[in-house]
VOGU-3710 file (C-alpha; in Angstrom, 3 decimals, decimal comma):
1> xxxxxxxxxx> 206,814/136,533/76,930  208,767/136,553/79,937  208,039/138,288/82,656  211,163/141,090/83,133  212,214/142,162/86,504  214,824/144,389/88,060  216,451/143,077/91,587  218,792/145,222/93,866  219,425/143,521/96,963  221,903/143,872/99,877
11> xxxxxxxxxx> 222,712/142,468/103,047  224,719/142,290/106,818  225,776/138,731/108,159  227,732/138,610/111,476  229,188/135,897/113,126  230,577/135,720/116,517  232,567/132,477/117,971  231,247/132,351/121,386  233,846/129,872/122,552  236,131/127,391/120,960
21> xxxxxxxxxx> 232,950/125,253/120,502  229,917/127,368/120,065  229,085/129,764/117,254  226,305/132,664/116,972  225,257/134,903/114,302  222,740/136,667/112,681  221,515/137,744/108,535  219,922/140,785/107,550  218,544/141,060/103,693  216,658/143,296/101,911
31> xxxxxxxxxx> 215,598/143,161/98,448  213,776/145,155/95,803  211,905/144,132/92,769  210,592/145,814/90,712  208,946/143,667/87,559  207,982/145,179/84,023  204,590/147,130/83,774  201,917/144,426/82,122  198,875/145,398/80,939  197,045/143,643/84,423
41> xxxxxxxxxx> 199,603/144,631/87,084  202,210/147,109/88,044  204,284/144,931/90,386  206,970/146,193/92,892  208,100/143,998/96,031  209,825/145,278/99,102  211,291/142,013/100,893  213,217/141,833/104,375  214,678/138,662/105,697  216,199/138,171/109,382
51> xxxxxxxxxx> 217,796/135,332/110,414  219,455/134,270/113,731  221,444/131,021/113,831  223,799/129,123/116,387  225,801/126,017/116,210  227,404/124,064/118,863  230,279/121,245/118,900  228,901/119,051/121,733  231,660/116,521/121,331  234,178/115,117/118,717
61> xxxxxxxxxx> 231,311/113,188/117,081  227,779/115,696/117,521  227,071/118,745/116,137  223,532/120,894/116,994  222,567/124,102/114,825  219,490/125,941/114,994  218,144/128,581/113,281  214,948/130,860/112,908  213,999/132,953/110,084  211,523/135,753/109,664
71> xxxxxxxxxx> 210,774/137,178/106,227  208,485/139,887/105,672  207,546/140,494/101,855  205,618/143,895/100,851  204,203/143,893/97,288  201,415/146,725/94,888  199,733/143,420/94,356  198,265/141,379/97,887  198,327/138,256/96,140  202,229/138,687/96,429
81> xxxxxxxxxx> 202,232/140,153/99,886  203,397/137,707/103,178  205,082/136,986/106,356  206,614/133,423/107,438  208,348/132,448/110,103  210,371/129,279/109,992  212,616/127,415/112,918  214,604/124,949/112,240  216,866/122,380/114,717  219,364/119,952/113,566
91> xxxxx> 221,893/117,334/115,043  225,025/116,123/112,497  227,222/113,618/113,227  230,647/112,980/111,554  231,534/110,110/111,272
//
């Protein structure tokens, strides 16, 4: 058997270019699911993501982005249940 789940999700992104070179914005998500009844659990998950990001053009050649991510997931079961919180910094080059 598979295990059946219904998703509704929706979501805000905005993005603001700071200058001619720099770019900011930010993600909000939530999502629900709620999974078929099984004879051990009753699952339902409340999940809300948030994520700020920025990029910059430092020259022709270098690009720098970062990012940072929380995500917050609420669940009837604790084994499902967490928070995590991820950053993330990157150089690109084009060459």
């Amino acid at each position: 058997d598979v295990y059946k789940r219904q998703r509704y999700e929706f979501g805000f992104q905005y993005l603001s270019k700071r200058s001619q070179k720099t770019l900011l914005g930010g993600v909000i998500e939530y999502r629900r699911s709620d999974y078929e009844r099984v004879a051990s659990q009753d699952r339902v998950d409340d999940r809300l993501r948030v994520k700020l990001k920025g990029e910059h053009q430092l020259d022709d050649l270098w690009r720098i982005k970062a990012e940072l991510l929380y995500a917050d997931n609420r669940s009837s079961e604790n084994e499902y249940e967490y928070h995590k919180y991820e950053a993330r910094v990157s150089a690109n080059a084009l060459f």
